[in-house]
C-alpha positions in Angstrom: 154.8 83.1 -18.9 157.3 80.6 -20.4 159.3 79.3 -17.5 160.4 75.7 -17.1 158.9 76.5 -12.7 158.9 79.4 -11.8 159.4 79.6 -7.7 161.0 81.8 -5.0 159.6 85.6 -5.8 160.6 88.0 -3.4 160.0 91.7 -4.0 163.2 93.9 -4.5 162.3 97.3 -2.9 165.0 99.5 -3.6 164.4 98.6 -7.3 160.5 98.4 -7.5 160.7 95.3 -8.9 160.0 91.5 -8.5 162.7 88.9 -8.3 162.3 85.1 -8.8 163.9 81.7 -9.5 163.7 79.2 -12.7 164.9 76.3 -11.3 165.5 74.1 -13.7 167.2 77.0 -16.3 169.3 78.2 -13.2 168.1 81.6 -13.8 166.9 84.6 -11.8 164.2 86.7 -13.5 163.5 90.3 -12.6 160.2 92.2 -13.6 159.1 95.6 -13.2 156.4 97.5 -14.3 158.6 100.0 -16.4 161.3 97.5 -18.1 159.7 94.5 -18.4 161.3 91.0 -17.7 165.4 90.7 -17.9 167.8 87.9 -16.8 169.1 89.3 -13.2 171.6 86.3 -12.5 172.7 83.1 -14.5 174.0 80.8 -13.1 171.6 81.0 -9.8 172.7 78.2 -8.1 174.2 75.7 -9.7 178.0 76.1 -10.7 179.5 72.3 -10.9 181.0 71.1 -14.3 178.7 67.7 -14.4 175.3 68.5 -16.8 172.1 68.8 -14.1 169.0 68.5 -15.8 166.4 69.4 -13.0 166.3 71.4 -9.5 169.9 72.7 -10.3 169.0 76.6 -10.0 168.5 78.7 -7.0 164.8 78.6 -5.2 164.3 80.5 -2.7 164.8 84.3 -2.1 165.1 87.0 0.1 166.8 89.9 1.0 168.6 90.5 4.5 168.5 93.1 6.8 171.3 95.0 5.5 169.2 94.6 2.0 171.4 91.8 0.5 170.2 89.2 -1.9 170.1 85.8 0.2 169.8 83.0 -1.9 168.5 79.0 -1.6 170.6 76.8 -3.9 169.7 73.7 -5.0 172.8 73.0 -7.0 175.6 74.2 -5.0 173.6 72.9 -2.0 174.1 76.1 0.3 172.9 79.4 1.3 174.7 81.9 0.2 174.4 86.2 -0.2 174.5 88.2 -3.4 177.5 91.0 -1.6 178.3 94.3 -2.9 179.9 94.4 -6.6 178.2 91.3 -8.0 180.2 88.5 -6.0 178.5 85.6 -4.0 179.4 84.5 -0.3 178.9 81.1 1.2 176.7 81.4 4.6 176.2 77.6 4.8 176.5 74.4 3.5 176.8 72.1 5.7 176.1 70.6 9.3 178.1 68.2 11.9 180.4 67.7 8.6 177.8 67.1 6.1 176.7 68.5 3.3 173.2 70.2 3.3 170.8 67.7 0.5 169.5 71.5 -1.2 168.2 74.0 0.7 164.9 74.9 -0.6 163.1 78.2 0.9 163.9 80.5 3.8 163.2 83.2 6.3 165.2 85.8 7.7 164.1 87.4 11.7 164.7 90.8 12.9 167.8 89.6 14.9 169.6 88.2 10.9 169.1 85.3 11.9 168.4 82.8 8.9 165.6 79.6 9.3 165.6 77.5 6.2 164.4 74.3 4.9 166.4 71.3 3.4 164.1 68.8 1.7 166.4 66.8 -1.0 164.3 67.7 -4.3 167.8 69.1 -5.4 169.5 66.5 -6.1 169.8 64.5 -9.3 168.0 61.3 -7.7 166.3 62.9 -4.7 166.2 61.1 -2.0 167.8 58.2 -3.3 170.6 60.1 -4.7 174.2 58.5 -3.9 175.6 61.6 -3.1 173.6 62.6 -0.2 175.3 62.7 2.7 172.2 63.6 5.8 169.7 60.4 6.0 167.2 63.0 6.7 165.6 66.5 5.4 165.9 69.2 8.2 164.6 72.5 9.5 167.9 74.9 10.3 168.7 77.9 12.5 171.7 80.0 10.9 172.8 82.0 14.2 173.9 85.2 12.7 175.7 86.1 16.3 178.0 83.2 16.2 178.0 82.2 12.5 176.9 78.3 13.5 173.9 76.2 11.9 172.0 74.1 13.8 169.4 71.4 13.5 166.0 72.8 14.5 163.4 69.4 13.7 164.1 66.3 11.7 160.4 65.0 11.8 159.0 66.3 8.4 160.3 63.8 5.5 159.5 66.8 3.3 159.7 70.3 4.8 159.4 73.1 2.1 157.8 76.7 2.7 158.8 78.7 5.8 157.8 81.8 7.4 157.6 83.3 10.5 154.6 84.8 12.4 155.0 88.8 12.5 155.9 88.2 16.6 158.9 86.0 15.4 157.1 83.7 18.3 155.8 81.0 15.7 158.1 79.3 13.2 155.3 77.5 10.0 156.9 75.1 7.8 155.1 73.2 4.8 155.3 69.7 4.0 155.4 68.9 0.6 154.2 65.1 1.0 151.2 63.9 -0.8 150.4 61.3 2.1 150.8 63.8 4.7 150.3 67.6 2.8 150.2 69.6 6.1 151.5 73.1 7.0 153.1 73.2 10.6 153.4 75.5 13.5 156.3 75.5 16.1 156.1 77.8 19.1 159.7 79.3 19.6 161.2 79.6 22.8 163.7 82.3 23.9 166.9 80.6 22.9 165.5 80.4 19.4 164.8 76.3 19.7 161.6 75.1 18.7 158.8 73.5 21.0 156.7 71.0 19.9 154.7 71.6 16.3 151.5 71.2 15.9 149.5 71.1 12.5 147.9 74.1 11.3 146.1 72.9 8.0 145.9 69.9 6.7 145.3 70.5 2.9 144.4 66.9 2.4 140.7 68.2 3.0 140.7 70.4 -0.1 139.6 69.1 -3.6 142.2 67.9 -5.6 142.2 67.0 -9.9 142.4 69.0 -12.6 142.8 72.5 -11.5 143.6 71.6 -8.2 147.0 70.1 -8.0 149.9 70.2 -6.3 150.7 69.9 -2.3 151.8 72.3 -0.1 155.0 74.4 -1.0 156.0 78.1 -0.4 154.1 80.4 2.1 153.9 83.8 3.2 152.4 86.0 6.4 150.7 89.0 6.3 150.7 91.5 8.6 147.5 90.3 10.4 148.9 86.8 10.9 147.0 84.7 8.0 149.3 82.3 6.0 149.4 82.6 2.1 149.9 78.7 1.6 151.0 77.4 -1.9 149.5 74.2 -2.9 145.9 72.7 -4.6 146.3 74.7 -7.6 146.6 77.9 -6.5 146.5 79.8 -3.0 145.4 79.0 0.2 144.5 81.8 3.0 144.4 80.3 6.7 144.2 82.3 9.5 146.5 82.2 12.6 144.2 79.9 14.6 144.4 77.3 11.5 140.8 78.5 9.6 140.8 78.1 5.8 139.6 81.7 5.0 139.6 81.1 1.2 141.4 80.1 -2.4 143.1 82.0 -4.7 142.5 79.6 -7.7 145.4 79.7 -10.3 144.9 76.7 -12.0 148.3 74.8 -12.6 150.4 73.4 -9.8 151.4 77.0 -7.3 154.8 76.6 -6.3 154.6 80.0 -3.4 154.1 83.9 -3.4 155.4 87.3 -1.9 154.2 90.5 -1.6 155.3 93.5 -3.3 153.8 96.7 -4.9 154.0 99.9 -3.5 153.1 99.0 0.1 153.4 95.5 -0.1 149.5 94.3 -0.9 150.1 92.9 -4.2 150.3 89.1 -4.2 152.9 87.7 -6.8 152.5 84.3 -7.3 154.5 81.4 -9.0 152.9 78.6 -10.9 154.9 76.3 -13.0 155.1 78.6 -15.7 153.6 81.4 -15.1 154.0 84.5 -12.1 150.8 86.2 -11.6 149.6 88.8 -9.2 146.4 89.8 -7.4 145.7 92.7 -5.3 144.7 92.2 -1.4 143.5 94.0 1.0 146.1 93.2 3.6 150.0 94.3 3.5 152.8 91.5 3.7 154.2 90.8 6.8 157.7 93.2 6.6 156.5 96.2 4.9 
């Protein structure tokens, strides 16, 4: 405990242990079960000279297929990849000649290829921020192949969590919008352009208050298909026909989860300022 928000975990295999963001502290944590918690990058993802006082830091995480760190950055407004020796490279941070508002979460497909959100909770004054440059927050493609971004869906004012289903067949993305707090799925046609969504779970159904807080954010698929939903103060399980299964109650606003352990059952979870774990009986989609 004691983070400012903790978000982004993704579990570091080759090292048995758990990585994750601080956003607002622009900080990467790392715990393991034999040394603890450490400081594994600062700065995460914000290296301007102006003072940033929120959403500065890196968010979400992953790792590649070659096993790379790939990195969400709020402040430097990109994706980029931790490379060999400690050095970062840009993968993108822009579109059609504009800057990206602050990438927020991502996935990464069997082919490299790199899906990602691009909400613009990153930037000093949001949405109203003057140095925005896209009247819109998008859903990207990063075509490993060819090395070009493009715009998957524009229609979600506040796309967050995304993950793919374990077919790479269904692209879900998370809506972070207290009028509309909905998770979406998009069948994927064979050129990797998306057909059209349909909502999966509306979490506008669940209780909210004290305990209960917080929309839709991060998510995760298990092997079986079922989404691990962030939001509503804690987890939310929905099945791959859209059927709440159950809550993982937390208590304070859940920003997303990963799995990790051993053989990938263990649930890691980020909630403002704690990271908690709970063992499930399923594995996480990837191990």
């Amino acid at each position: 405990d004691g983070f400012t928000w903790s978000e982004g975990p993704v579990w570091d295999k080759a090292n048995d242990r758990l990585l994750f963001s601080d956003v607002p502290e622009n900080r990467i944590h790392a715990w393991s079960e034999k040394e603890g918690l450490s400081v594994f990058m600062e700065p995460s993802g914000y290296t301007g000279v102006l003072p940033r006082s929120w959403g500065k830091g890196s968010n979400g995480l992953t790792f590649d297929n070659d096993g790379q760190l790939v990195l969400c950055e709020h402040g430097d407004r990109r994706v980029s990849v931790l490379v060999e020796g400690g050095g970062k490279r840009t993968i993108t941070d822009h579109v059609d000649g504009k800057r990206f508002n602050s990438p927020n979460d991502l996935a990464i497909d069997s082919a490299g290829n790199i899906w990602f959100t691009d909400p613009p909770y990153g930037l000093p004054e949001g949405s109203n921020d003057p140095r925005r440059e896209l009247d819109y927050a998008g859903v990207y493609l990063h075509r490993t192949a060819t090395g070009k971004t493009e715009l998957l869906t524009k229609e979600l004012p506040w796309p967050n969590g995304i993950a793919l289903s374990p077919d790479e067949k269904t692209l879900y993305v998370a809506q972070s919008n207290r009028e509309e707090p909905i998770t979406m799925a998009y069948p994927i046609h064979d050129d990797l352009t998306l057909g059209t969504g349909r909502v999966i779970f509306d979490m506008s159904d669940l209780a909210s208050g004290p305990g209960r807080g917080g929309n839709p954010d991060g998510l995760k698929v298990d092997t079986q298909g079922n989404l691990w939903i962030s939001g509503r103060g804690g987890i939310q399980v929905v099945s791959p026909q859209g059927v709440h299964l159950g809550s993982i109650t937390v208590g304070p606003n859940t920003a997303n989860c990963a799995f990790g352990g051993e053989d990938g059952s263990v649930l890691y979870i980020t909630s403002d300022m704690y990271v908690v774990r709970i063992q499930t009986l399923v594995t996480g989609d990837g191990f």
